[in-house]
C-alpha positions as CSV (number, residue, x, y, z in Angstrom):
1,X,-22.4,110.9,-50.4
2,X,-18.5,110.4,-50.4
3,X,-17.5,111.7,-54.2
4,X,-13.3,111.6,-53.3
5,X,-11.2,108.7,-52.7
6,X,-9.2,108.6,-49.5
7,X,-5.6,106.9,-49.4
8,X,-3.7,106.8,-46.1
9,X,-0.2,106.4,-45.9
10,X,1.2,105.4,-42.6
11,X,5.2,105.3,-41.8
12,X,7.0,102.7,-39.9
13,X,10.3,104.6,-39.5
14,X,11.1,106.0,-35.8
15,X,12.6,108.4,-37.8
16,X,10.7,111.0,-39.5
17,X,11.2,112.2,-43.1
18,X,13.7,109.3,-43.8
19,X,14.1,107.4,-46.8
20,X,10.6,105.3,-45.7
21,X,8.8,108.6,-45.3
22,X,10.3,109.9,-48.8
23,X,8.7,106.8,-50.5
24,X,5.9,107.3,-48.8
25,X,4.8,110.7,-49.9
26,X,6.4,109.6,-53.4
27,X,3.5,107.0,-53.3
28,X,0.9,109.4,-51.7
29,X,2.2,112.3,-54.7
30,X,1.3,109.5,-57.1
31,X,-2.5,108.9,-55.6
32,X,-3.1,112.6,-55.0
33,X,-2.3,112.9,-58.7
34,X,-5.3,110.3,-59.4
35,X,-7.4,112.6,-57.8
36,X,-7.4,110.8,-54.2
37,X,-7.2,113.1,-51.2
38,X,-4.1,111.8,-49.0
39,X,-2.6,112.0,-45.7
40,X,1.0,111.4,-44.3
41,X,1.2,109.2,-40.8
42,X,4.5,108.7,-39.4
43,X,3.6,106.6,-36.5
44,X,7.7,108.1,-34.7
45,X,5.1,111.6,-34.1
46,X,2.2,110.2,-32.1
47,X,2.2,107.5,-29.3
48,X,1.5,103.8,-30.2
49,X,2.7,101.7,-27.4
50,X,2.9,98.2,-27.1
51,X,-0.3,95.5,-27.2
52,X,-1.0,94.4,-23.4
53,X,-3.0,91.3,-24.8
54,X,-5.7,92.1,-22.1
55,X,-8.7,91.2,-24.7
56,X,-10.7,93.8,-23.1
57,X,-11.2,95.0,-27.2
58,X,-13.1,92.3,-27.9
59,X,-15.9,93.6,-25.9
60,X,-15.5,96.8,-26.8
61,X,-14.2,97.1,-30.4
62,X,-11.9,99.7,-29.2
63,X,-8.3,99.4,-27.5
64,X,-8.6,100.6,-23.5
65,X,-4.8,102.4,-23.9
66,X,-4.8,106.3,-23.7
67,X,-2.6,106.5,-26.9
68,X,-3.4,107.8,-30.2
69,X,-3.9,104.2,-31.6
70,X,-7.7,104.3,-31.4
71,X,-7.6,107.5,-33.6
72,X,-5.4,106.3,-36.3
73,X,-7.6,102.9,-36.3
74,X,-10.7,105.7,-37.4
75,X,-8.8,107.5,-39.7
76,X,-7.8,104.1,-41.6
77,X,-11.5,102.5,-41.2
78,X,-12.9,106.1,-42.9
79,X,-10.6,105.5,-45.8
80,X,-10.7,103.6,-49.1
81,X,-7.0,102.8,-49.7
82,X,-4.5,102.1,-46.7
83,X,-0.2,102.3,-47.7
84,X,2.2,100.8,-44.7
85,X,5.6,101.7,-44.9
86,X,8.9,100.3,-42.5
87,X,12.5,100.5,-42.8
88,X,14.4,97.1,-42.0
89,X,14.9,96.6,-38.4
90,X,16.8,93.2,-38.0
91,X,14.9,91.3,-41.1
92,X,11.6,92.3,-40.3
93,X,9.5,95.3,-39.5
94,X,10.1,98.6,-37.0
95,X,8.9,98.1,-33.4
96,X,6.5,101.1,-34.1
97,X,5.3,99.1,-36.9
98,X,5.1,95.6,-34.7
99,X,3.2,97.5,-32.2
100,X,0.6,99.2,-34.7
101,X,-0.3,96.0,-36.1
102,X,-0.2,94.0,-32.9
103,X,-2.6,96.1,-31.8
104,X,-4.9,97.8,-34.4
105,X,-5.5,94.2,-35.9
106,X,-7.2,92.7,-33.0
107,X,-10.3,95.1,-33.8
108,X,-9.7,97.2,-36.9
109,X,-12.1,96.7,-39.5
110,X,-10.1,96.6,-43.4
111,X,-12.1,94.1,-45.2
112,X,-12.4,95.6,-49.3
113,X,-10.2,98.4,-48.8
114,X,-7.4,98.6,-51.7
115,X,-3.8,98.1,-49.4
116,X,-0.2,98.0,-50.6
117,X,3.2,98.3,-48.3
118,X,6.9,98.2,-49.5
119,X,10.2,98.3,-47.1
120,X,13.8,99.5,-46.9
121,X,16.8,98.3,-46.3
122,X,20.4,99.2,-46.3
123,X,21.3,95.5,-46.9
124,X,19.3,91.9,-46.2
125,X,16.0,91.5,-44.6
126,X,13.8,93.6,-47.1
127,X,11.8,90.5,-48.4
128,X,10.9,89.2,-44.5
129,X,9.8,93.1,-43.5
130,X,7.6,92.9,-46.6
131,X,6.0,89.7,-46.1
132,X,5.1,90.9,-42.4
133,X,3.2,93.8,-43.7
134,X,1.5,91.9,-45.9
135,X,0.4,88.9,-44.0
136,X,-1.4,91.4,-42.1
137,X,-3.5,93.2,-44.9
138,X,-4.1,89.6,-46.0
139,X,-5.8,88.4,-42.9
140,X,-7.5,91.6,-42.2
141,X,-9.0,91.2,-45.9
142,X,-7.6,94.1,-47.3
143,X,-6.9,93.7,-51.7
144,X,-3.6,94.2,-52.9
145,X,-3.1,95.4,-56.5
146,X,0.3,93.8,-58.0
147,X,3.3,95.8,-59.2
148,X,6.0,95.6,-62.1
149,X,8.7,95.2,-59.7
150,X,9.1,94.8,-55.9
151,X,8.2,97.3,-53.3
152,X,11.4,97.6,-51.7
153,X,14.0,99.9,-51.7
154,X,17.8,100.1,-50.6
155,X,18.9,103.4,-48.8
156,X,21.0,103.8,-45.3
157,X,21.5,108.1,-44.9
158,X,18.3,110.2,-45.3
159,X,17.5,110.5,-49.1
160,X,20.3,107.7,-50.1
161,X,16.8,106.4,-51.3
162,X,16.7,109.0,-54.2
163,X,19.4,107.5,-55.5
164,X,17.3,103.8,-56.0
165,X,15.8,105.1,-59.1
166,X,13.6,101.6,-59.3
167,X,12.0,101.9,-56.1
168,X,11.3,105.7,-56.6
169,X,9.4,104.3,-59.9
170,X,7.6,101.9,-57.7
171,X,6.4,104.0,-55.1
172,X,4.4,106.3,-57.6
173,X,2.8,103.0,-59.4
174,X,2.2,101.5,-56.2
175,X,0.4,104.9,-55.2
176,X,-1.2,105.5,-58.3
177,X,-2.6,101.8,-58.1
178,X,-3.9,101.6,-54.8
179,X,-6.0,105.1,-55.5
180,X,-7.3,103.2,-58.9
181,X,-8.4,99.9,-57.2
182,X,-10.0,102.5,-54.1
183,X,-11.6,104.2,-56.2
184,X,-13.5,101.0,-58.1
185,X,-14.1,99.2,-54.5
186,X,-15.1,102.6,-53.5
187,X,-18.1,102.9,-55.8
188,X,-18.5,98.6,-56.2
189,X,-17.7,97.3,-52.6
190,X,-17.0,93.7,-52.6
191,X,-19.9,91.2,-50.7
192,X,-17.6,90.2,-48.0
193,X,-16.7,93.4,-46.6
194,X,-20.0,93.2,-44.6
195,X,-21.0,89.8,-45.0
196,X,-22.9,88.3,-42.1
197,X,-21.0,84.7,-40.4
198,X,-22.6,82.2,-39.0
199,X,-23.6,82.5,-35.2
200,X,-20.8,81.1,-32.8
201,X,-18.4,81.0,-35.8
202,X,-15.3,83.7,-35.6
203,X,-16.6,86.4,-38.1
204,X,-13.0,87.8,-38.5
205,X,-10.1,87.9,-37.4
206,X,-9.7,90.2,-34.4
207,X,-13.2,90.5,-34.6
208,X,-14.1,88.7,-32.0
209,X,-15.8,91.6,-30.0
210,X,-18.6,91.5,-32.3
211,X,-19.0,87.9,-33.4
212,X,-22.6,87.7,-32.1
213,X,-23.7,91.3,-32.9
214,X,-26.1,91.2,-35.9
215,X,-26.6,87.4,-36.7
């Protein structure tokens, strides 16, 4: 029986232990604090390459690339809570990031796992980045607990983003939250995170390798 909440936090930054990564483990700091056993991905140390929209997950439920995607697509089906981090690349998220979600969302199964995300900028773009991360928990069913302020922060040189006291603050109650709400869907799962669909209907979105298993 699983007694201890698990929260990963997964960096979009293609560089490592930058100001995404410090709000990251700021967040994850926050959730261990709860209780909640953590761990740290920064998707710049493994290999993540891009989607080849060959469909061949669908009949598999795994992706046919010899990366590490299919591993880090485990580890975040095995947890309770799931935290995406990406800096601002040109108004919307890392090509790491793009290429994680491209991917891991055509057959990843999320539905009534606690989620959250938050962004950084030096600049503009923060909101668009944001949105894109969460578009994605959205249609992959994920539950996002709300904040006092936004999840963004503004930073350009390694640990600028110390200096953005308000997204510092944010980080811990977004980490502290998501470890709260993983915890209750944790020991009260929500009906539709196994729900059965209709035959010959799309159970889920990028689910489509198992839309006639089981009904």
């Amino acid at each position: 029986m699983i007694t201890v909440t698990r929260i990963v936090g997964i960096s979009g930054s293609p560089r490592s232990g930058g100001n995404t990564s410090i709000l990251l483990r700021t967040a994850l700091e926050a959730a261990r604090e709860t209780g909640a056993e953590t761990k740290h991905i920064e998707l710049d140390d493994i290999v993540v390459k891009a989607c080849e929209h060959c469909s061949r997950c669908f009949a598999t439920g795994l992706c046919v690339q010899d990366d590490d995607l299919n591993n880090l697509v485990e580890l975040m089906q095995s947890s309770h809570g799931i935290i995406f981090g990406s800096p601002t690349h040109y108004a919307t998220v890392s090509g790491v990031m793009k290429n994680f979600m491209d991917r891991s969302g055509r057959f990843a199964h999320l539905a009534g796992k606690a989620g959250a995300c938050f962004s950084v900028t030096r600049r503009s773009g923060v909101d668009l980045t944001l949105s894109h991360m969460m578009f994605f928990m959205l249609v992959k069913e994920l539950i996002i607990p709300g904040g006092i302020s936004w999840p963004v922060g503004y930073a350009l040189n390694v640990g600028d983003i110390h200096s953005d006291t308000e997204a510092i603050d944010a980080a811990k109650q977004m980490g502290e939250r998501v470890a709260i709400l993983a915890k209750i869907l944790r020991e009260n799962p929500v009906p539709w995170s196994h729900e059965k669909r209709p035959k010959k209907i799309k159970s889920r979105f990028g689910d489509e390798w198992n839309w006639q298993t089981d009904y």
